[in-house]
N, C-alpha and C positions, 0 to 999 in steps of 0.2 A: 927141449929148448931149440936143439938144433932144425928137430920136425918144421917150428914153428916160422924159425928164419927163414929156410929155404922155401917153405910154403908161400911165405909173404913176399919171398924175392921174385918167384914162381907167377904168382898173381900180378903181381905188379910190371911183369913185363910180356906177360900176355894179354893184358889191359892196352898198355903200349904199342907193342904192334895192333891189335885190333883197329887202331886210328892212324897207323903208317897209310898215306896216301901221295900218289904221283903229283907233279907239278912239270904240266908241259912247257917249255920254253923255247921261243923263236928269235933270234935275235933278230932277223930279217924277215918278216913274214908274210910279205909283198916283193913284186919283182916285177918291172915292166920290161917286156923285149920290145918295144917298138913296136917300130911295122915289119911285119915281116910278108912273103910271099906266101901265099897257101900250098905252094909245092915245098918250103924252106920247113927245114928242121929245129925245132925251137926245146932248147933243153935249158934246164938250171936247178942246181942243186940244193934245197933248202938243211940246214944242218938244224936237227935237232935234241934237246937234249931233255933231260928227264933230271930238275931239282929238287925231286920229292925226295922220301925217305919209302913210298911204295914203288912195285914194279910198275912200269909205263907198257901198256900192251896199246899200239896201233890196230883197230881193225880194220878199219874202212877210209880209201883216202877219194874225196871226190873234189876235181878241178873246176874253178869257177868259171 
């Protein structure tokens, strides 16, 4: 009986994570600097976070 509990508890939460997936979040996901000069240094921080229940892996970030 016990075999059978922990078997099914076992299945059931490898089922589970098998469908844990990332959920990217930007609260800000745009940002205008102006006008700036082409010699001026133009930084800004985007925060983000990861509402999934999977790990969030960044591979590749390209600027528009």
């Amino acid at each position: 009986m016990a075999k059978t509990y922990f078997l099914t508890l076992f299945l059931i939460l490898a089922a589970s994570s098998a469908y844990a997936s990332p959920v990217l979040h930007i609260d800000k996901p745009q940002f205008d600097f102006g006008t700036i000069s082409q010699d001026d240094k133009a930084e800004h921080v985007f925060e983000i976070e990861n509402r999934g229940d999977g790990e969030l892996i960044i591979e590749k970030l390209t600027p528009s």
